[in-house]
C-alpha positions as CSV (number, residue, x, y, z in Angstrom):
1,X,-20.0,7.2,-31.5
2,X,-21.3,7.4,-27.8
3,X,-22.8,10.7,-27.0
4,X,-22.2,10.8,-23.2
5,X,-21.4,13.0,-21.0
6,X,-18.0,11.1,-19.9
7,X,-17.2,13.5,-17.3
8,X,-20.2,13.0,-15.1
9,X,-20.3,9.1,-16.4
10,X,-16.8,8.8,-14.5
11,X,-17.5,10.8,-11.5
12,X,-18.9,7.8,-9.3
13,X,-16.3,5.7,-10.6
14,X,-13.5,8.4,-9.6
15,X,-15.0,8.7,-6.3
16,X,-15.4,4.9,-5.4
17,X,-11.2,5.0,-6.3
18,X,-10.7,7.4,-3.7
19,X,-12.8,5.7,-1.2
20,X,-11.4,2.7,-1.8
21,X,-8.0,4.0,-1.3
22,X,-8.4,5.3,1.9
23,X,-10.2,2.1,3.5
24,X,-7.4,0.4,2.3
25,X,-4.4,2.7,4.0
26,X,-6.2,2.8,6.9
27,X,-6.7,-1.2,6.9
28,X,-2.9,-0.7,6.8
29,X,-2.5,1.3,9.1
30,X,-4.6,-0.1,11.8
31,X,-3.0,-3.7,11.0
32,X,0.2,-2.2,11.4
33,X,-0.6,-1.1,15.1
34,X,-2.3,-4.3,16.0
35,X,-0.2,-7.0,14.9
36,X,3.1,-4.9,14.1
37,X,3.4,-6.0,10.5
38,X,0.9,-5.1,7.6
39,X,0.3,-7.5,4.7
40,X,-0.3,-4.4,2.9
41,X,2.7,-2.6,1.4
42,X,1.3,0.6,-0.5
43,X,-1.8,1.2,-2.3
44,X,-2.8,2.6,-5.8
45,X,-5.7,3.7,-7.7
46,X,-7.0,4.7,-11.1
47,X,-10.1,5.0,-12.9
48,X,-9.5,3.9,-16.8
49,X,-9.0,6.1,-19.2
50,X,-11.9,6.9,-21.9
51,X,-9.8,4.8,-24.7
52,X,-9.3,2.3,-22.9
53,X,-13.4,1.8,-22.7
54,X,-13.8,2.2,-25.5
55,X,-11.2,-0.3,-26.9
56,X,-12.1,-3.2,-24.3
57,X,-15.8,-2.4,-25.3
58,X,-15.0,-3.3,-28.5
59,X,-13.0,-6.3,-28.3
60,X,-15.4,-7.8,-25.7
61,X,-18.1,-7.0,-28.3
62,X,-19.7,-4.9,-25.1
63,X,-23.0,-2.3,-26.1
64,X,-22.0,1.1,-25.3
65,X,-25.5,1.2,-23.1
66,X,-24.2,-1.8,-21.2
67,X,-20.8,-0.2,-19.8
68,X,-21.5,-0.2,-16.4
69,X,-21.9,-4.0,-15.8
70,X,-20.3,-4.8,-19.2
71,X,-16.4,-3.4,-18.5
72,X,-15.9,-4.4,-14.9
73,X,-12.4,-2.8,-14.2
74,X,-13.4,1.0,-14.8
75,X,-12.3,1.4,-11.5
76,X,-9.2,0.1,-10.2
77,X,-7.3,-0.8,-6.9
78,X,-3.9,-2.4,-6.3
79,X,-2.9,-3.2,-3.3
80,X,1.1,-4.2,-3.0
81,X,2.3,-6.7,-1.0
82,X,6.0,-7.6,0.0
83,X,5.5,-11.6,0.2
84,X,3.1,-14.0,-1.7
85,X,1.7,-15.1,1.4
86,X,0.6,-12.1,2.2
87,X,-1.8,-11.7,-1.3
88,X,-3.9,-14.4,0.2
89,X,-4.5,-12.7,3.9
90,X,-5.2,-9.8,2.2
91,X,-7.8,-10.9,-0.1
92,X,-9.4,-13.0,3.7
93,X,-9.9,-9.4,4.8
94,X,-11.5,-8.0,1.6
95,X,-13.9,-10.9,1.5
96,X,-14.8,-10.4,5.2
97,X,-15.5,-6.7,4.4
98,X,-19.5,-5.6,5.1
99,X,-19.0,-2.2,2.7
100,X,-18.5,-4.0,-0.5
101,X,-19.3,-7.5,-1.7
102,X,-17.2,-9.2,-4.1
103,X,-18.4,-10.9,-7.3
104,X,-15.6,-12.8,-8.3
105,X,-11.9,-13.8,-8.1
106,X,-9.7,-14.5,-10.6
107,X,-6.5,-16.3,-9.1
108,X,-3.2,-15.7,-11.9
109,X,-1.0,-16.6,-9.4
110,X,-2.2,-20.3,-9.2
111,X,-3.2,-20.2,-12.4
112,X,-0.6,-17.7,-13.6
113,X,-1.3,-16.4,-17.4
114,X,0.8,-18.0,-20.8
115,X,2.3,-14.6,-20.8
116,X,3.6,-15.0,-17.4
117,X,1.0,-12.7,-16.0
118,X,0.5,-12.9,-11.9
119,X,-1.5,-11.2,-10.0
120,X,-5.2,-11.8,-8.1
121,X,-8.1,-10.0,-8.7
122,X,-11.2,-9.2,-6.8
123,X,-14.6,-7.9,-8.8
124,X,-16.2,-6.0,-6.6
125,X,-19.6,-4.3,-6.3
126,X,-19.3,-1.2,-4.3
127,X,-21.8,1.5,-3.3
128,X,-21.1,5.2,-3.2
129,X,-22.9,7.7,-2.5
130,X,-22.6,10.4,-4.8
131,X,-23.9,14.2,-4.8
132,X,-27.7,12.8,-5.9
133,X,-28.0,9.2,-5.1
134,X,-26.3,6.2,-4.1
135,X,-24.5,4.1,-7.3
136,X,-24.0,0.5,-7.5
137,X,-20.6,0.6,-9.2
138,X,-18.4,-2.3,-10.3
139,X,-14.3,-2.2,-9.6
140,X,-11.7,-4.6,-9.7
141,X,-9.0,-5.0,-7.2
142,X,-5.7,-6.6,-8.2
143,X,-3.5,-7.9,-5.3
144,X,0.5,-8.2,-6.3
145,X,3.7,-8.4,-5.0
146,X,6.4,-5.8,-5.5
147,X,7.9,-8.1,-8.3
148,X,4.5,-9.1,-10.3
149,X,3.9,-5.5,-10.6
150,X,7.0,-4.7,-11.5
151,X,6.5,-7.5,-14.1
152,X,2.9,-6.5,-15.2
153,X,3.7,-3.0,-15.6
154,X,6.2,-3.5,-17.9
155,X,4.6,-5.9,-19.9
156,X,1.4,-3.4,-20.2
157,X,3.6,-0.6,-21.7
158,X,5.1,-2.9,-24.1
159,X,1.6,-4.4,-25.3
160,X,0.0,-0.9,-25.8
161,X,3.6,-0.2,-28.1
162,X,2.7,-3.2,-30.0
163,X,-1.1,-3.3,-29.8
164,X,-1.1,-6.7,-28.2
165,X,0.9,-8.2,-31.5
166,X,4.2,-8.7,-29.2
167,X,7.2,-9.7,-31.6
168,X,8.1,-13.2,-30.9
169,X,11.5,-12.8,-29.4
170,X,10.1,-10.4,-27.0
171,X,7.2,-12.5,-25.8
172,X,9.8,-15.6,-25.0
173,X,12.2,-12.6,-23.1
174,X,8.8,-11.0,-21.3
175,X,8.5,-15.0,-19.9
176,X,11.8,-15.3,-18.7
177,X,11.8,-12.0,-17.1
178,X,8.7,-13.5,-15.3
179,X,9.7,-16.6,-14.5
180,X,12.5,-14.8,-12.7
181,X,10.2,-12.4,-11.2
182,X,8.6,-15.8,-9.3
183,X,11.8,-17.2,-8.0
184,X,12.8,-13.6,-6.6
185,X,9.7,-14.0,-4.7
186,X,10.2,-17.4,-3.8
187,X,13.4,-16.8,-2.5
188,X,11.9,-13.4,-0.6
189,X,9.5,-15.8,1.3
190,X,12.2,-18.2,2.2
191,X,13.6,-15.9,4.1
192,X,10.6,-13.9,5.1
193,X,10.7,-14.2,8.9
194,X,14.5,-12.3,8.6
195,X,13.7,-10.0,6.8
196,X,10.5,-8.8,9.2
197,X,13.1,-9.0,11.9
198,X,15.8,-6.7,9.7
199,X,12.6,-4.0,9.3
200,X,11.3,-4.0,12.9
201,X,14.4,-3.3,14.2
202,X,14.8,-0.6,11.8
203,X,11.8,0.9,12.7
204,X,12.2,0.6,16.3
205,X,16.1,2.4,16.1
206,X,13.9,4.9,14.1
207,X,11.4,5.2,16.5
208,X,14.1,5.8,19.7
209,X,16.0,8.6,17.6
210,X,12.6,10.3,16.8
211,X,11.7,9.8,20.7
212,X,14.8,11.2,22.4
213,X,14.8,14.2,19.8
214,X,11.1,15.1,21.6
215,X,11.8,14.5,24.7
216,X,15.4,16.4,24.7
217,X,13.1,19.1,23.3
218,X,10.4,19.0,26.3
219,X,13.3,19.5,28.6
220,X,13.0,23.3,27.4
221,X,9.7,23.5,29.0
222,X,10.7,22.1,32.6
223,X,13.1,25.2,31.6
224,X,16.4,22.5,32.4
225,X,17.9,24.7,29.2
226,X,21.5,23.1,30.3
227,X,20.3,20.0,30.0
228,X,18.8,20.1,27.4
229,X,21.7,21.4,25.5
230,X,24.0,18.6,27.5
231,X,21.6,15.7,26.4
232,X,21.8,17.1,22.9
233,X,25.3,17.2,22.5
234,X,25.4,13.3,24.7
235,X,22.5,12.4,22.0
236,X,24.6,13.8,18.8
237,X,27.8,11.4,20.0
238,X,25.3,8.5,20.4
239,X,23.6,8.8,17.1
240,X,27.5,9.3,15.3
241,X,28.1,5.7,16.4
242,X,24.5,4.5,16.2
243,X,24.1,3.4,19.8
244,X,20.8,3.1,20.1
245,X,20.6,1.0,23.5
246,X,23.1,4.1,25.0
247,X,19.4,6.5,23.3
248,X,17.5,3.9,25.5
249,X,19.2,4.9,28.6
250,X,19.5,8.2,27.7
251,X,15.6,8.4,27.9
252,X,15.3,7.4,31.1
253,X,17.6,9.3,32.5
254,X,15.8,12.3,31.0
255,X,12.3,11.0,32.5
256,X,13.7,10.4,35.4
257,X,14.8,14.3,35.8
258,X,11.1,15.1,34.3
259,X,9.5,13.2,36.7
260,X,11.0,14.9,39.7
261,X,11.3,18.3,38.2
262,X,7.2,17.5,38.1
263,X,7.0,16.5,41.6
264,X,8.8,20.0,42.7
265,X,6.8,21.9,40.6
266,X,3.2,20.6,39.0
267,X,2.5,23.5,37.0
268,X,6.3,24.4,35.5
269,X,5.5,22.1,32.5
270,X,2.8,24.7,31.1
């Protein structure tokens, strides 16, 4: 039995998950201010747990002094999309990335697993810098829709239940189920660009009730207190009835009185 120290062995892998995770959100979140729309939907992380090793050691018939280029996928990143499309644009971005360098890609989506299986997968060799040195370390990242994750996850919990012997019945069902899983995300792309449309505009009526809150609240420190509670109480009717053009003009109205309570006064807003 290996003799390691498995906590330190999997510190450099646990920190390259973190890392990873947080170049990703922010790829999201900068996307998301350029271009309005991320292909990015969330992002997850794990490093693999000891038995697992261990276990895909052994079936790959992997030395236990040869884990670090042996078992690829110590380290782990999935990155959720909503469409299909979007897998592909994602994995442009990875490959055009100067912090990591990618090995290898494995497409399951083209070439989609007997099982049913889909996903894309990115090996990766990434350096981090840990405590002592920098460490070459290997990690895979898995690109998915919503529905082949979904999918995947259920089929992982079923195959550690059954050690990877599935009962037949099950493996025809865990097909179907997959099969389905691809024409919900056919369908999902047919009808992408409506559905972007549908969450902008939610975002944006979010976005106006979230502005006219602050600025009804800044009011209090041009110290127009009766306005402020008026255009509270005018902002409470529009939200009842969702008017959220009625918010629009609302806003100006209230930067409008801003504006000249400014020009009487420079220094009453501090």
């Amino acid at each position: 039995m290996d003799g390691r120290n498995w906590e330190t062995f999997l510190l450099p892998y646990e920190q390259t998950v973190e890392e990873l995770k947080v170049k990703f959100k922010t790829m999201r979140s900068e996307l998301k201010k350029r271009e309005e729309y991320a292909p990015i939907e969330f992002v997850t992380g794990r490093v693999k747990r000891i038995t697992s090793i261990l276990e895909k050691a052994e079936r790959l018939d992997v030395p236990l002094d040869n884990l670090e280029e042996g078992i690829e996928d110590i380290a782990g990143i999935r990155i959720m999309c909503q469409f299909v499309e979007d897998i592909r644009r994602v994995a442009e971005y990875i490959r055009a990335r100067k912090d990591l360098t990618v090995l290898y890609e494995k497409d399951y989506i083209t070439n989609y697993k007997e099982s049913g299986y889909r996903s894309f997968h990115m090996i990766i060799r990434y350096p981090v810098q840990t405590a002592l040195e920098q460490k070459i370390v290997l990690a895979e990242i898995q690109i998915r829709t919503l529905a082949m994750n979904f999918w995947a996850t259920i089929e992982h919990s079923l195959n550690y239940k059954y050690r990877g012997g599935l009962p037949g019945d099950m493996r025809l069902r865990l097909q179907k189920s997959a099969q389905a899983a691809s024409v919900l995300d056919s369908e999902m792309s047919s009808i992408r660009e409506e559905i972007l449309d549908a969450q902008k505009l939610f975002e944006d009526d979010a976005n106006i009730v979230s502005t006219s809150l602050k600025t009804i609240h800044r009011l209090y420190a041009y110290h127009l207190v009766a306005e402020a509670i008026a255009y509270q109480q005018k902002f409470s009717e529009l939200f009842l009835v969702r008017d959220f053009e009625g918010m629009k003009e609302m806003l100006t109205e209230i930067k409008a009185i801003m504006a000249s309570k400014h020009e009487e006064d420079p220094e009453d807003e501090g």
